[in-house]
C-alpha positions as CSV (number, residue, x, y, z in Angstrom):
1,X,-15.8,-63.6,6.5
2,X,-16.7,-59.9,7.5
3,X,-20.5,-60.5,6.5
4,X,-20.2,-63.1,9.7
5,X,-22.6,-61.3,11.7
6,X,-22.1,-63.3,14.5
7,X,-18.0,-62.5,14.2
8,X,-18.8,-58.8,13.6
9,X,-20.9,-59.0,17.3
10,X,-18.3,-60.7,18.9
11,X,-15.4,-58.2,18.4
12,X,-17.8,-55.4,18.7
13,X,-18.5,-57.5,22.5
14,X,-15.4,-57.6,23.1
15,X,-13.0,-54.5,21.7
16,X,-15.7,-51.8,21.6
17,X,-15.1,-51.1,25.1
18,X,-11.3,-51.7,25.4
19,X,-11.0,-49.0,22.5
20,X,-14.3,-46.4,23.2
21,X,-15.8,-46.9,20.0
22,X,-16.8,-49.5,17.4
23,X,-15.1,-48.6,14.0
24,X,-17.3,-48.4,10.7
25,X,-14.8,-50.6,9.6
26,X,-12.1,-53.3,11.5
27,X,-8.9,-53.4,10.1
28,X,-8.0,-56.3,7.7
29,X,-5.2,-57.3,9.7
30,X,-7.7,-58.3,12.9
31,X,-9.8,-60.6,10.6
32,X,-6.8,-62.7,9.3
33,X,-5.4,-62.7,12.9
34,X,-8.8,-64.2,13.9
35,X,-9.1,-66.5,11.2
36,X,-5.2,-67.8,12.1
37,X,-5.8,-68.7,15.5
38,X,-9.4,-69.8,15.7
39,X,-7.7,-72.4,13.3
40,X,-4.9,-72.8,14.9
41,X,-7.4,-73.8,18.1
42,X,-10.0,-75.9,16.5
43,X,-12.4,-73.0,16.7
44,X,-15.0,-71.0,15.1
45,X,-14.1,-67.3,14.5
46,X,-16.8,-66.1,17.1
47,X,-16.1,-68.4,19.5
48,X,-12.3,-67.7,19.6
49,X,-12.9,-64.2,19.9
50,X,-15.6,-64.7,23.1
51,X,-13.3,-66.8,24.6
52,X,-10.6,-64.3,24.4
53,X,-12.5,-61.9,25.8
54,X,-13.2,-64.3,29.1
55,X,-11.0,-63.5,32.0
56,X,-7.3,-65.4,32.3
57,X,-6.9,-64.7,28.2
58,X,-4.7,-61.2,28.7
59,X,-1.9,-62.2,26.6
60,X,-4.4,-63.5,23.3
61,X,-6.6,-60.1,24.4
62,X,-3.3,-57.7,24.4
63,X,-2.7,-59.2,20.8
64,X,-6.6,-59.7,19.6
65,X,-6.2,-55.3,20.3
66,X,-2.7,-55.2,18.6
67,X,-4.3,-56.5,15.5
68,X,-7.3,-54.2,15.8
69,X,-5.7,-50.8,16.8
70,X,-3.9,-48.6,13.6
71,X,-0.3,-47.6,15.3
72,X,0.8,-45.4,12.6
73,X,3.2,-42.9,14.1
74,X,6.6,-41.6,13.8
75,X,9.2,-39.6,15.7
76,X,8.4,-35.2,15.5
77,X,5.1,-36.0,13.3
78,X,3.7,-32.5,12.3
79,X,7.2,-30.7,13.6
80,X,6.3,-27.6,13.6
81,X,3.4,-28.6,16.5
82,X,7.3,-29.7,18.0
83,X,8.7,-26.1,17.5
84,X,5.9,-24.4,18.8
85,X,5.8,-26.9,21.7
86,X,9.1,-25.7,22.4
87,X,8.9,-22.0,22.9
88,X,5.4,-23.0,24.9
89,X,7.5,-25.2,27.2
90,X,9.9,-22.3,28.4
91,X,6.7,-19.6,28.6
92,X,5.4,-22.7,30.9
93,X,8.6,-23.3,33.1
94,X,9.0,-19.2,33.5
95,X,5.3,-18.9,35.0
96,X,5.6,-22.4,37.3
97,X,7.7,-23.7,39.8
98,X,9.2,-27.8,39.6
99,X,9.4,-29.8,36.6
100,X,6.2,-29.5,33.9
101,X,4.2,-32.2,33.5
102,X,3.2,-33.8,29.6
103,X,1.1,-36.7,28.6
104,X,0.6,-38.4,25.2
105,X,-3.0,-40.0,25.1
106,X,-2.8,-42.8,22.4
107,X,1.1,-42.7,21.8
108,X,1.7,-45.8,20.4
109,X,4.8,-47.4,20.3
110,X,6.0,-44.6,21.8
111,X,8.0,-41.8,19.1
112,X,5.7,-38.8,19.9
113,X,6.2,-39.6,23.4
114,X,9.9,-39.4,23.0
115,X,9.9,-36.8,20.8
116,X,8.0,-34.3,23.4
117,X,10.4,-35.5,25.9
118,X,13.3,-34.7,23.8
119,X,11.8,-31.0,22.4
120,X,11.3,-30.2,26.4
121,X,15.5,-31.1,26.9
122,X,16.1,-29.0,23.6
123,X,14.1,-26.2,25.4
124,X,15.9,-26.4,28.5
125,X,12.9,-27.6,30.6
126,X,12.5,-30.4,33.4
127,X,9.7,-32.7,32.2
128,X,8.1,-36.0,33.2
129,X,6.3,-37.3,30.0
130,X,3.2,-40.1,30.8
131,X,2.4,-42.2,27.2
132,X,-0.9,-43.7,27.5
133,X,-2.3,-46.3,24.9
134,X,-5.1,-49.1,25.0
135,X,-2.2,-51.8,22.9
136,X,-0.1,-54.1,25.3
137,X,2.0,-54.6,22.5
138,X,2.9,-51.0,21.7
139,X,3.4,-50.2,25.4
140,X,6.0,-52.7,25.3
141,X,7.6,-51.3,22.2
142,X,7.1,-48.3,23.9
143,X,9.2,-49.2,26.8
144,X,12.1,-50.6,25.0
145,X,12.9,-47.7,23.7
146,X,14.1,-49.3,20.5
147,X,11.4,-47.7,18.3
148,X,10.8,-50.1,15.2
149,X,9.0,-47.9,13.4
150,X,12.2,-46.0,13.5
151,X,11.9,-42.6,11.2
152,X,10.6,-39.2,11.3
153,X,8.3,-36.5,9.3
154,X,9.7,-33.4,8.3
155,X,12.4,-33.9,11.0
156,X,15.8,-36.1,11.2
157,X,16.2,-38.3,13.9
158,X,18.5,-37.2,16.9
159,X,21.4,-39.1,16.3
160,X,21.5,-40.5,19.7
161,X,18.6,-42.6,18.8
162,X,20.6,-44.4,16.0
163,X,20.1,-47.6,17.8
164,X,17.7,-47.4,21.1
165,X,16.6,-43.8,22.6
166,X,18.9,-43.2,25.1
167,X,18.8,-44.1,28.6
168,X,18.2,-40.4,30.2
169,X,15.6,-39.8,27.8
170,X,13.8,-42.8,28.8
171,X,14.0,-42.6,32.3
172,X,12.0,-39.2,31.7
173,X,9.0,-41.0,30.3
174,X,6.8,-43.8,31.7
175,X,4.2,-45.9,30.0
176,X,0.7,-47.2,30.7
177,X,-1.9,-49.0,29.2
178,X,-5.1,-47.1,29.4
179,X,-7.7,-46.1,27.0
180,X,-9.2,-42.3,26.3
181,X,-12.5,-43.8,27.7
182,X,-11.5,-45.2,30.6
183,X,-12.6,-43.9,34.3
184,X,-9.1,-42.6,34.6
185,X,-7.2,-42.2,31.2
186,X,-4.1,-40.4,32.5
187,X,-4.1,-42.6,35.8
188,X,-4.0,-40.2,38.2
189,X,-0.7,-38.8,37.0
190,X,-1.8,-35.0,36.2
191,X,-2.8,-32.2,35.8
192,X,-0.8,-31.9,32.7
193,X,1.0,-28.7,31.2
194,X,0.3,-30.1,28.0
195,X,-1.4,-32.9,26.6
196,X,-1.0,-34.9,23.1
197,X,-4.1,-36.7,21.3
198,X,-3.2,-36.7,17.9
199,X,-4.7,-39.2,15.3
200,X,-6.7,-40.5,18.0
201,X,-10.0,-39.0,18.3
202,X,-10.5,-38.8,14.6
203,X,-11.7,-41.9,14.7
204,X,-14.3,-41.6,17.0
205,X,-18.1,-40.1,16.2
206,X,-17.9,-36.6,15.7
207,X,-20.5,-36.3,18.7
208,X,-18.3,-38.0,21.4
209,X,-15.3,-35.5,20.3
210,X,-16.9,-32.6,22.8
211,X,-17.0,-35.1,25.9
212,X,-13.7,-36.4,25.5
213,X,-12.0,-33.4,24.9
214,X,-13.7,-32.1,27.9
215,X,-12.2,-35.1,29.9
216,X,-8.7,-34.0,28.9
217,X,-9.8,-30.2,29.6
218,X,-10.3,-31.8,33.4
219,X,-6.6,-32.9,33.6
220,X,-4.9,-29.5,32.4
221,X,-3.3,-27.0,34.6
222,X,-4.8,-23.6,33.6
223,X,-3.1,-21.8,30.7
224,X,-2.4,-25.5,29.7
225,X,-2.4,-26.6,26.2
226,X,-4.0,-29.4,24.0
227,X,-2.9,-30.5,21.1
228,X,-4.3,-32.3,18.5
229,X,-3.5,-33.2,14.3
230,X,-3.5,-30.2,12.4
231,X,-6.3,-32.4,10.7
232,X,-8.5,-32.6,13.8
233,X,-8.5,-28.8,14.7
234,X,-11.7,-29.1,12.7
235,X,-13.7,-31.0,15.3
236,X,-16.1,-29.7,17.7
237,X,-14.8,-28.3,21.1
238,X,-15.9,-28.2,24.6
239,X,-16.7,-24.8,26.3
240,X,-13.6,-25.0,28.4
241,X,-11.4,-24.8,25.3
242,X,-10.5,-22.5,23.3
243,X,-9.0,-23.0,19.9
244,X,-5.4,-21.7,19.5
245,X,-2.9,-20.0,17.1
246,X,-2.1,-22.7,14.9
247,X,-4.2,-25.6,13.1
248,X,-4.7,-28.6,16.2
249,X,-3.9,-26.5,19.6
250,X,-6.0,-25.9,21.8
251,X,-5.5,-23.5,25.0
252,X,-7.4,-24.0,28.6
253,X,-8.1,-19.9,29.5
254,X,-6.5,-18.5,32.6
255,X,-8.0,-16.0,34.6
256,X,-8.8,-13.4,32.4
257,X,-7.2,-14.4,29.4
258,X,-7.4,-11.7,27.3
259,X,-9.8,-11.6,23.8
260,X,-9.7,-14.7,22.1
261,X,-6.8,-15.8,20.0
262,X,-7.2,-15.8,16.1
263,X,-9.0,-18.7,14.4
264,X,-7.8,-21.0,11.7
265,X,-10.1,-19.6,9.5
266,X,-8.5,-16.1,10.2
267,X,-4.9,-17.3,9.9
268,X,-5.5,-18.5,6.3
269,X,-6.2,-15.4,4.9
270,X,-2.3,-14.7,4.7
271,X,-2.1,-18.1,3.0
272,X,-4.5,-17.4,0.4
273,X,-3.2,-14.1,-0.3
274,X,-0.2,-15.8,-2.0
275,X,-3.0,-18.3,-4.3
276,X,-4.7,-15.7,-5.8
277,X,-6.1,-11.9,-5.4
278,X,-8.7,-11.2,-3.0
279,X,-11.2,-10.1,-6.0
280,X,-10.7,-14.4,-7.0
281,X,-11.8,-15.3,-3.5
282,X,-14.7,-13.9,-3.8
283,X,-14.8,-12.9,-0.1
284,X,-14.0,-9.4,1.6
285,X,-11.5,-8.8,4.9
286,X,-10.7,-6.3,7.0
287,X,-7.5,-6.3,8.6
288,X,-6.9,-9.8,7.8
289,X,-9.8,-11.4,9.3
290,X,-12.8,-12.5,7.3
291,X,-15.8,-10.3,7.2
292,X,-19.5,-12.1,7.4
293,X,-21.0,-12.7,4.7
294,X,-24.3,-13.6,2.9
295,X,-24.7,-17.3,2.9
296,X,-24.7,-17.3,-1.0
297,X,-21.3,-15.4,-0.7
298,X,-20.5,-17.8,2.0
299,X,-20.7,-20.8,0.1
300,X,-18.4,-18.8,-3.2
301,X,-15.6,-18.3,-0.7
302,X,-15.3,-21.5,0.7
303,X,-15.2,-23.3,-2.9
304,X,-13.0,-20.8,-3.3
305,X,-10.6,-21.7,-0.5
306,X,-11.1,-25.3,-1.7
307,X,-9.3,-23.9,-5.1
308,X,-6.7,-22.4,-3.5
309,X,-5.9,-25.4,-1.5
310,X,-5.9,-27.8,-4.8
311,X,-3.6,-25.0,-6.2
312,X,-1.2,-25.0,-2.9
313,X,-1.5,-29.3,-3.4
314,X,-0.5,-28.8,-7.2
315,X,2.3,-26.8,-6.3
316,X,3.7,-29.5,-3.7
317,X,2.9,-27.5,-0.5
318,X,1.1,-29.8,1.2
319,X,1.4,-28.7,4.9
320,X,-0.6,-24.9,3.8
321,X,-3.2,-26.7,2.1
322,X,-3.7,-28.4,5.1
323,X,-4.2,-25.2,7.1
324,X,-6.4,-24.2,4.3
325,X,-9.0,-26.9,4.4
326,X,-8.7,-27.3,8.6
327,X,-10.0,-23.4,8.4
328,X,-12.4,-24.7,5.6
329,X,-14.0,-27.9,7.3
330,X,-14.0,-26.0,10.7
331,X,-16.7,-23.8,9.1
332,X,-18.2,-26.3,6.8
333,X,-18.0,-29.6,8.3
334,X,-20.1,-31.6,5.6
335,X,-17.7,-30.0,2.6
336,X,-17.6,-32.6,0.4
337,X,-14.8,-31.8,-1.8
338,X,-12.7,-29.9,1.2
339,X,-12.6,-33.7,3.1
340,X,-11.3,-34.9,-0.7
341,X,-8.7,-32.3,-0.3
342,X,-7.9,-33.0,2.7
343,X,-7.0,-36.6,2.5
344,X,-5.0,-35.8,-0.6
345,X,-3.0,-33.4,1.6
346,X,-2.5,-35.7,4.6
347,X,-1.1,-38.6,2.1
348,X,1.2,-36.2,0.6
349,X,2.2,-35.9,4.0
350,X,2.9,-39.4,4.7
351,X,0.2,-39.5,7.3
352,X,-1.8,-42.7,5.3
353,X,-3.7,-43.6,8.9
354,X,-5.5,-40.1,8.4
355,X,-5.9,-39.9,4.9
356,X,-8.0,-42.9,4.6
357,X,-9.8,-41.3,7.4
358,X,-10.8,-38.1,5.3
359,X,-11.4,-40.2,2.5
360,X,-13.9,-41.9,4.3
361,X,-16.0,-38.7,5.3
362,X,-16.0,-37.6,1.8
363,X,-18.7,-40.7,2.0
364,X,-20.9,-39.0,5.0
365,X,-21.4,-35.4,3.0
366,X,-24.1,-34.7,1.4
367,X,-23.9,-33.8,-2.7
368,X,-26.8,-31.0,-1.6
369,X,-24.2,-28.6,-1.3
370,X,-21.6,-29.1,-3.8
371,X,-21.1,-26.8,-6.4
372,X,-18.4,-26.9,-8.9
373,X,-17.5,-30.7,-8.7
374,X,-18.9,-33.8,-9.6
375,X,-20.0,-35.3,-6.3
376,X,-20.5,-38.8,-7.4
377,X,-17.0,-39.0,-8.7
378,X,-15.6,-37.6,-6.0
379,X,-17.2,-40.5,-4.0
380,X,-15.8,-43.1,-6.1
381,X,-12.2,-41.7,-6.0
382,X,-12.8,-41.5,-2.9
383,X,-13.8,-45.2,-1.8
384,X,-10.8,-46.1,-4.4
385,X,-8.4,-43.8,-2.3
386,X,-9.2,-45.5,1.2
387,X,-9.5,-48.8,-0.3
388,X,-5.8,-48.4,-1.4
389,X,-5.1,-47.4,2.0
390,X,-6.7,-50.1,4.2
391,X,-4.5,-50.9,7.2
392,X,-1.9,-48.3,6.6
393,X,1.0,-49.3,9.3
């Protein structure tokens, strides 16, 4: 059924637009949902999906884009992005008057959406929270507070939420369906003191990342912050944004803001210190930061930092190797065996929607580069790694 060109045309007609992008790849669970109810209606599989598209269809269309759309999310994913947003809350609430303003772009069924509303009661702040997503069906979910996707990552659950978030949290978060794309993603609800997109624009070409970051840039407060994955720190920025102290944030500048902040790739140096001795790394540093280097020496470091990240995997500390290889693929995009590394590291973190993700690149780098590992291998493990992982939710 998926070599049905005129199917593959049809939802690319018709979901392309709702979601901003046309994946390399729909998700399994959209082709039997076609299958199921163009049989159910007597039709073809193209014909049902262009007649769901047609005006007067919004209920089919809301579940045509529940089956197409990944939700894989969970309450305080990444939770130390949640402590961090914590103390940046009450810096935030000392500088400006009235209650701060969030939004989560692409939240889901709603747990990150919660969980920033919660972390901004922890730190004592007034907050209105906005969660944004293109699903119908997640916004509903969303709105009901009772979460079915009901666990968290690296965090417990606030035991309030045993049954349904409580009422005075959800009264300080509103949802709406709109997509990253659209002429007004955040609906005319900002500017924002913070904004979520995590998991999100990972799936889009790497050369539409700049524009739609800059579109979020648009609806921060200055001094604002934007926070991504750790994973998708490695992506390309706009000029208004700079990168921030940790793996993911990013930081809209202020007035004169100072130098800028320390990169990823300078924060890993005190990670790799404890894999191995600077002589091993092959790379020299001066006060902690990398020095420049001689592209031949270049290229020795970074397969070096790939080995200390498959030794910081080895050892069960998934979360640094992460930081490792988002300092690695943020200087070497096209590393074939850091995008490996990476999705190994973001399934040992339970986050499957992003692994597959990685896994997937590994197929887009070139072997040209690659140095101590088998490329072709890699590859296969590779396909074999995201093909265990198809529609991870």
């Amino acid at each position: 059924m998926r070599d049905d060109r005129s199917l593959e045309r049809a939802l690319a007609r018709v979901l392309s637009p709702r979601l901003g992008h046309v994946p390399s790849r729909w998700p399994e669970t959209l082709y039997l949902h076609v299958r199921e109810r163009a049989q159910r209606a007597g039709q073809g599989e193209a014909e049902y999906v262009e007649r769901v598209g047609q005006a007067g269809e919004a209920a089919l269309l809301a579940m045509l884009l529940d089956a197409a759309t990944i939700g894989h999310t969970a309450a305080y994913r990444h939770p130390e992005q949640f402590d961090r947003l914590q103390r940046a809350l009450a810096g935030l609430a000392a500088r400006r008057p009235g209650p701060l303003r969030i939004w989560c772009a692409g939240c889901s069924t709603g747990e990150e959406a919660y969980s920033a509303a919660q972390s901004a009661q922890a730190a004592g702040v007034d907050a209105a929270v906005l969660g944004t997503d293109v699903n119908p069906v997640a916004i509903a979910v969303a709105r009901s507070g009772l979460l079915p996707q009901r666990r968290s990552v690296g965090a417990p659950l606030p035991a309030a939420w045993a049954e349904r978030v409580p009422e005075a949290l959800r009264r300080r978060v509103r949802f709406e369906v709109a997509s990253l794309t659209d002429a007004q993603p955040a609906l005319g609800a900002g500017p924002f003191d913070v904004i979520f997109c995590r998991n999100v624009l990972i799936y889009f070409d790497r050369e539409q990342v700049p524009r739609l970051l800059g579109r979020l840039a648009a609806e921060l407060v200055p001094g604002g912050h934007v926070i991504l994955s750790p994973a998708e720190g490695i992506l390309p920025l706009p000029p208004e944004l700079r990168r921030g102290p940790a793996p993911g944030w990013l930081r809209l500048p202020e007035g004169d803001d100072g130098p800028e902040p320390a990169s990823p790739r300078a924060r890993v140096a005190q990670i790799e210190e404890e894999s191995g001795p600077a002589s091993a790394r092959g790379g020299a540093a001066v006060g902690g930061v990398a020095v420049a280097q001689a592209p031949a020496a270049a290229a020795v470091a970074q397969d070096r930092r790939a080995d200390a990240a498959a030794r910081l995997l080895s050892a069960g500390r998934a979360a640094e190797a992460e930081q490792v290889l988002s300092a690695l693929l943020n200087a070497d995009p096209e590393h074939l065996e850091g995008w490996f590394l990476l999705g190994e590291a973001l399934l040992a973190r339970g986050e499957r929607a992003q692994a597959r993700a990685a896994f997937q690149r590994v197929l887009r780098c070139s072997a040209a580069g690659t140095r101590n590992v088998d490329a072709d291998a890699l590859r296969r493990a590779a396909v074999r790694r995201a093909e265990a992982l198809r529609d991870p939710r």
